[in-house]
C-alpha positions in Angstrom: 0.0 0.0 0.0 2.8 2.3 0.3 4.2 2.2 -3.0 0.5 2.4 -4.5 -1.8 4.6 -2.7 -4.6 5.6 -5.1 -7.3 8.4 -4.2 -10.8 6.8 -3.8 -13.1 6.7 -6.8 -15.0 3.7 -6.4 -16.3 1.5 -3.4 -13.6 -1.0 -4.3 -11.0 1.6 -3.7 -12.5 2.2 -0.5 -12.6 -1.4 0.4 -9.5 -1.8 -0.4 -8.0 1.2 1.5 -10.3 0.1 4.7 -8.3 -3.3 4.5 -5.0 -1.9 4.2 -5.8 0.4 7.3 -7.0 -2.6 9.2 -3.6 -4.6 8.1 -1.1 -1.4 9.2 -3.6 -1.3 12.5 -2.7 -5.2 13.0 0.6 -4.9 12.0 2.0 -1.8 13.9 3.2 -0.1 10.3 3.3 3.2 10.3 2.0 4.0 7.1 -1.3 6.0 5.8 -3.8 6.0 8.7 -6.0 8.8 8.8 -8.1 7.4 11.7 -5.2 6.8 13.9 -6.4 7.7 17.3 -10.2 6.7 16.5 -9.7 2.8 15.6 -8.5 0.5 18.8 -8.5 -3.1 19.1 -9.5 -4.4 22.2 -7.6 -7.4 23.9 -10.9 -9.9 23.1 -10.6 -8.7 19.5 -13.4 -6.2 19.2 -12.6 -2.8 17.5 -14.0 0.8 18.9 -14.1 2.7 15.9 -14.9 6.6 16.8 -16.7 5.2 20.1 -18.8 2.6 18.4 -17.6 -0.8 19.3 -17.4 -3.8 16.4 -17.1 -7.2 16.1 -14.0 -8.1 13.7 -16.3 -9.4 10.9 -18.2 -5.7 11.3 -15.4 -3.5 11.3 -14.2 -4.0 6.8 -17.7 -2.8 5.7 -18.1 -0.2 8.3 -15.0 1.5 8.0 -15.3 0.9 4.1 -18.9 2.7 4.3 -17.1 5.6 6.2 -14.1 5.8 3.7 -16.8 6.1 1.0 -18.6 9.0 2.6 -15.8 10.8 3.3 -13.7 10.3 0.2 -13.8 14.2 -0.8 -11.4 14.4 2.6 -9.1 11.2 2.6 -8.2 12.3 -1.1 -7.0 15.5 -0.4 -4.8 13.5 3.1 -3.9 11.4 0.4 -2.4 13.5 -1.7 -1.1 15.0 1.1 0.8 12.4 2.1 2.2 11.4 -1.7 4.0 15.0 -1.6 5.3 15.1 1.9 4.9 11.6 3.5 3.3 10.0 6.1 4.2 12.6 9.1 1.6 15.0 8.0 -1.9 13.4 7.9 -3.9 13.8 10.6 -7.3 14.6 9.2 -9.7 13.6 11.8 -12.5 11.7 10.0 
């Protein structure tokens, strides 16, 4: 995801960035998270994402649905963060 971050124009893109959120959030990656601080996994594997808690199998479409509605915003972090890295984005969504 690193190499190839692409701005969202379709649900698939916004699939596929929700996964690759939920794999640096697994993984401990510091990479493009703009809901770092809002999405925390809980030791018996449930997720609070901004204060709503989900099950694991919950959590993909959810955040996917959220990317989607807020795409306007997380392309302009993305872009963002293709000029000056991931250090800057911190957009709050």
């Amino acid at each position: 995801m690193t190499t190839e971050l692409r701005e969202i124009q379709s649900m698939e893109d916004a699939k596929r960035l929700s996964a690759a959120i939920l794999s640096f959030l697994n993984t401990g990656d510091i990479s493009f998270n703009p809901y770092r601080g809002s999405l925390f996994v809980h030791p018996d594997g449930t997720i609070t994402f901004m204060g709503k808690v989900l099950r694991p199998e919950q959590i993909s479409d959810h955040l996917a649905r959220h990317v989607w509605e807020n795409r306007k915003k997380l392309n302009k972090e993305i872009r963002k963060w293709k000029l000056v890295g991931p250090h800057i984005v911190n957009c709050g969504c």
